[in-house]
N, C-alpha and C positions, 0 to 999 in steps of 0.2 A: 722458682725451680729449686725443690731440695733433692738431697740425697735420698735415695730408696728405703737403704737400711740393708738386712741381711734379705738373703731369698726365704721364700717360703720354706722351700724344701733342698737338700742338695743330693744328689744322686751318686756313689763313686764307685760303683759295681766295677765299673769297664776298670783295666787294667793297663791302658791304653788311650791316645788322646782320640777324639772321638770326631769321627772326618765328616760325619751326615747325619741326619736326625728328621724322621720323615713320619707324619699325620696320616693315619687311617679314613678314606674317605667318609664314614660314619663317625667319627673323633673320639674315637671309643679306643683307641691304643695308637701309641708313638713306639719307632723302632730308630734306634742309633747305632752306627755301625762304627766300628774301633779297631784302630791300630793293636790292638791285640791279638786280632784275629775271628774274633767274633760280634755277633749281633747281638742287643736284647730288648725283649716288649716290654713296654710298659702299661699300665695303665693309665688311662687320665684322670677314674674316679678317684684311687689310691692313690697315685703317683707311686706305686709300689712295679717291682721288676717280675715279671708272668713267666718269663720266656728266655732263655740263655741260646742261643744257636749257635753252635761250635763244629766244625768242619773244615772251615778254610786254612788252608796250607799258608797265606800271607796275610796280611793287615787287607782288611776292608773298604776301600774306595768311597762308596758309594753304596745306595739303601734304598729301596721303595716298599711302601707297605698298600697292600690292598686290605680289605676287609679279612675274607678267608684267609690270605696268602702272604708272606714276605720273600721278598727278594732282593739280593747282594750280591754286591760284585766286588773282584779281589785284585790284588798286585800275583795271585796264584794261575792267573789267565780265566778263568771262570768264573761261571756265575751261579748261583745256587739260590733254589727255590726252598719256602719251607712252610710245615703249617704251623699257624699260630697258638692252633689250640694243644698240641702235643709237643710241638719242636722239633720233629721229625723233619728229615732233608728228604724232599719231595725228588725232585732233580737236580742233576749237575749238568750245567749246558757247557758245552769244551767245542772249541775249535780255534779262538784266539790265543795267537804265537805272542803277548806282552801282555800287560798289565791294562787290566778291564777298569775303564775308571768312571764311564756313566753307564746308566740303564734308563731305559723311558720303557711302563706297560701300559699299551694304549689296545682298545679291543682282545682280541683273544692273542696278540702277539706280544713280544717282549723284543727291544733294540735293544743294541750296547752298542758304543764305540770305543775303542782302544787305541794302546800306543801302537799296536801292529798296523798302524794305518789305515784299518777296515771298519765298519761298524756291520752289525750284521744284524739278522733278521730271527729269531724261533719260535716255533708254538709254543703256548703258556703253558699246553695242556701236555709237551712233549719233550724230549732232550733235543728233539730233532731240529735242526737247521735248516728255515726255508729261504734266504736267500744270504749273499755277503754282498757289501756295497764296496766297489777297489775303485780307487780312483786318486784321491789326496794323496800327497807327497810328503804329509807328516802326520804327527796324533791326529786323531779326532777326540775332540777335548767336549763337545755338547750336542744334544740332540731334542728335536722337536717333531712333531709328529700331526698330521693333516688329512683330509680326503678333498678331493677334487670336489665332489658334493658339494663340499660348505664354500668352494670359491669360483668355481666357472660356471658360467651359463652353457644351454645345451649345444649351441653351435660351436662353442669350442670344445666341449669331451670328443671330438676328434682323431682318437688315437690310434695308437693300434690296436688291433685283437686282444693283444693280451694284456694292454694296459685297460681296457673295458673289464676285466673281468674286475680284478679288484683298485680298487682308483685311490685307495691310499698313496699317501708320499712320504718320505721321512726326509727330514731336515738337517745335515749333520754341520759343524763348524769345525774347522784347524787351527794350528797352528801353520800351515800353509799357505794361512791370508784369506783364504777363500770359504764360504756358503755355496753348499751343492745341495740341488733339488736331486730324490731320486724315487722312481717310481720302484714301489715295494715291488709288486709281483713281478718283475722281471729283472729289477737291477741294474734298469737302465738310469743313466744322470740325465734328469729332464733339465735341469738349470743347474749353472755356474756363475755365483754370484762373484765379479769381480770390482776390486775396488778398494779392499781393508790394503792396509801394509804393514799389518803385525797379527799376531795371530788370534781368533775371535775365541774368546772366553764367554761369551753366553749370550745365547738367543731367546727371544719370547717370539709366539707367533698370537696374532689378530686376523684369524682367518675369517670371520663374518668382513673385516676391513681390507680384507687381500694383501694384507700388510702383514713385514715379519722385520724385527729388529736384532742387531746384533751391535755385539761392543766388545772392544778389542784393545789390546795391547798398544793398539797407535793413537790412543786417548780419544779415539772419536765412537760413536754412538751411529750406525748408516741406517735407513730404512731402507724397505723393496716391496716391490710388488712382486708378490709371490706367483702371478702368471704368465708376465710378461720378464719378471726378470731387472723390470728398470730402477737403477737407484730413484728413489724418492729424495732424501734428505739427505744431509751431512749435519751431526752436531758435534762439534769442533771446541766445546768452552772447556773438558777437562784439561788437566798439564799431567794427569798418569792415566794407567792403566783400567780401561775399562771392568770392573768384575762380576757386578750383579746389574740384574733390569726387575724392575715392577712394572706392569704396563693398568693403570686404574683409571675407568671414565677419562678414556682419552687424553690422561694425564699420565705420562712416561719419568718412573724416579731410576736414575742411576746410581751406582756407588762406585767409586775410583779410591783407584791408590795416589792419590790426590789428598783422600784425608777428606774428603766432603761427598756429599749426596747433592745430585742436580736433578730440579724437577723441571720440565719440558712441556708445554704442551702441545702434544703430536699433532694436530691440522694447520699450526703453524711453523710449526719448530721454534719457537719462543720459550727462551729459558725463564721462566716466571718465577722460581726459585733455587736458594743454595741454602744446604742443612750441612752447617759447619759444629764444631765444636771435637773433632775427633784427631784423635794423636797420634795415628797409625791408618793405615786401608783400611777402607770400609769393606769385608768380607760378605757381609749380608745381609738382607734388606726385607721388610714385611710392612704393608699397611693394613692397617685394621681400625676401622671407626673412626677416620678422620685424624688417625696420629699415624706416623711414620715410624718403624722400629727398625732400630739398623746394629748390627753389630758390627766388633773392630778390629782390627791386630793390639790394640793397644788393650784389651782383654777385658774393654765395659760395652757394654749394649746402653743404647740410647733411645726418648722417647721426645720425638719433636711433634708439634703442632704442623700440622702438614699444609697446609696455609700460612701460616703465616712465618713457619722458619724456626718458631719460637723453640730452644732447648726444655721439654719440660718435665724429665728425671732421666738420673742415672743408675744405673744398673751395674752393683761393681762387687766382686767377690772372685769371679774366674783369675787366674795366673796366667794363661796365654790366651790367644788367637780363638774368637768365637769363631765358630766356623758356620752355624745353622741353627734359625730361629724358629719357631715355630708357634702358635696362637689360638689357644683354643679355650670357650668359658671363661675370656677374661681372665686367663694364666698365660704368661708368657714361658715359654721353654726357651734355654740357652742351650747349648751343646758345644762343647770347646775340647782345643788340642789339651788341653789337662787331666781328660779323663774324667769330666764330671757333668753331668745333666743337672742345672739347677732352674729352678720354677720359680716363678715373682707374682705377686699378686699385682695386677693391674686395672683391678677396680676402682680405684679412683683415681686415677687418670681418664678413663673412661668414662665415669661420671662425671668428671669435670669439663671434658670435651663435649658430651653432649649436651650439659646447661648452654654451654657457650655459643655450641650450635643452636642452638633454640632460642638464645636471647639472638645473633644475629638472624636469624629468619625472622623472628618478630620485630625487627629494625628496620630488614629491607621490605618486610608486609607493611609497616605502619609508613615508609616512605613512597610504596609502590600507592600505598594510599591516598597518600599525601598528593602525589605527581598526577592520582585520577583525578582526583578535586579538584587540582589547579587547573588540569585540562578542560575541566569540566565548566568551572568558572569563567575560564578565557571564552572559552567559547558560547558561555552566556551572552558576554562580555559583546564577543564581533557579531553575534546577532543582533542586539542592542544596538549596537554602531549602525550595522546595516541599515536598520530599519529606520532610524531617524533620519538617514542618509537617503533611504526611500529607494533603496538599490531591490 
């Protein structure tokens, strides 16, 4: 395991440390949003800055980039839409009374949840506000987003009239302990998940597996079924603060303010691994290709072997708190409270992961072959027996 070296590239536009940093789903541009007050695109061919988006009244939260469109949300109570190819501020969505600090845009809608203890509902295509969700007795700190489609059979779509019309659900977590299910088109709470005893910092959903996880401030990791409601699991090994989830091939990585990453395998709850080596919370977590990338408080991004634990480079040049990784072409992007976007080349790491995977597959081919032959032999073998035996 050596040292990296310098980044490729280092970015210091922003003016501000930089809270999110979010992948275009075509990977054709990165947007980072900044304590400064504004957003900027980048490229991924150049690594050069396209796009400045200046508007917002407070530091910026929180980021999402679509292809055509970006969107940010602020400590100013709004959220603001923009295009990428001009910079132009599309709309400004206003109705939350605090500090907007996620967005999720799934179909043609956009969510946010706030400290005002709502998350709410608006058209992409509109300022307008189609529904608020009231319920939680503090922030809503993260959000996930589902349709009934992808998890219930017909005899249970069952609802009401107007939960038939649109069967989406939105997913919100607190600092109130609790996971509410809530049916978009109407704003009703279809589920309350009870069970955390601190307050849940981030959820993944597995909606093909009816399953949704969350992880919380009371160092455990819960699963559920997202139909029924029933806790599934308790993972109980960290000693801090739940803050990031991966959920990959059934293999569940967390990161805690524990200072380590735990990897899980979900159909048993078997902790099959810990990725240690970090000097501060693990703020943020990426797999890609069979390695584990996780960033720190202690101000390096790490690259483990995701099997086997192995530490296998460091990534060191930021001054604070990564906050947001991102992984595209074999570039790794870091984004931190310092104000700087820096880029790492990580093709050979990646190379060297995939040799390794292909000499073991060629280990467990040539033993799998092994174990045929033998079988094979043996059973020469009791036929032989047999037959002398006259059976």
């Amino acid at each position: 395991m050596g040292n990296s070296g310098s980044a490729v590239k280092v970015c210091t536009d922003h003016q501000g440390g930089i809270n999110w940093l979010s992948l275009s789903p075509d990977g054709q541009r990165l947007l980072t949003g900044s304590e400064d007050g504004t957003a900027r695109l980048w490229s991924t061919a150049d690594s050069q800055c396209h796009g400045h988006f200046q508007g917002h009244e407070s530091y910026i939260t929180f980021c999402h980039l679509e292809n055509e469109a970006a969107f940010t949300c602020s400590a100013d109570h709004t959220i603001r839409k923009w295009d990428v190819v001009t910079g132009q501020c599309l709309a400004i969505y206003r109705g939350h009374t605090s500090i907007v600090n996620r967005i999720l845009v799934a179909k043609d809608y956009l969510f946010s949840g706030s400290y005002d203890r709502t998350a709410r509902c608006w058209s992409v295509d509109k300022e307008k506000q189609i529904q608020e969700f009231r319920g939680h007795r503090n922030c809503v700190l993260t959000l996930a987003h589902y349709s009934s489609r992808d998890v219930l059979e017909e005899e249970e779509e069952e609802e009401e009239e107007q939960e038939k019309v649109s069967r989406d659900l939105l997913v919100t977590g607190s600092t109130d302990c609790t996971v509410k299910v809530w049916w978009v088109s109407s704003g009703r709470c279809y589920q309350t998940l009870l069970g955390h005893t601190g307050a849940v910092l981030c959820l993944i959903l597995d909606a093909p597996n009816r399953e949704l996880f969350s992880g919380s401030t009371d160092y455990t990791i819960r699963t559920w079924n997202i139909v029924t409601g029933e806790q599934l699991k308790v993972f109980k090994e960290h000693q801090g603060s739940v803050i990031c989830l991966e959920l990959v091939n059934r293999h569940l990585y967390s990161g805690s303010a524990d200072r380590t990453v735990k990897c899980w395998f979900v159909d048993t709850g078997e902790r099959i691994q810990t990725y240690k080596a970090h000097k501060h919370s693990v703020s943020t977590l990426k797999y890609h290709a069979g390695i584990l990338f996780t960033g720190s408080g202690d101000a390096c991004a790490r690259a483990f072997n995701s099997r086997s634990g192995v530490l296998q480079k460091i990534f060191r040049g930021h001054k604070f708190i990564i906050n947001c990784i991102q992984i595209h072409n074999e570039l790794l992007y870091t984004a931190s409270h310092d104000g700087t976007l820096r880029i790492w080349d990580i093709r050979g790491i990646c190379k060297r992961n995939k040799r390794r995977l292909k000499k073991e597959r060629s280990v467990q081919g040539r033993s799998s072959q092994k174990g045929s032959l033998s079988r094979l032999f043996n059973n020469k073998v009791g036929c032989m027996i047999q037959q002398e035996n006259g059976e």
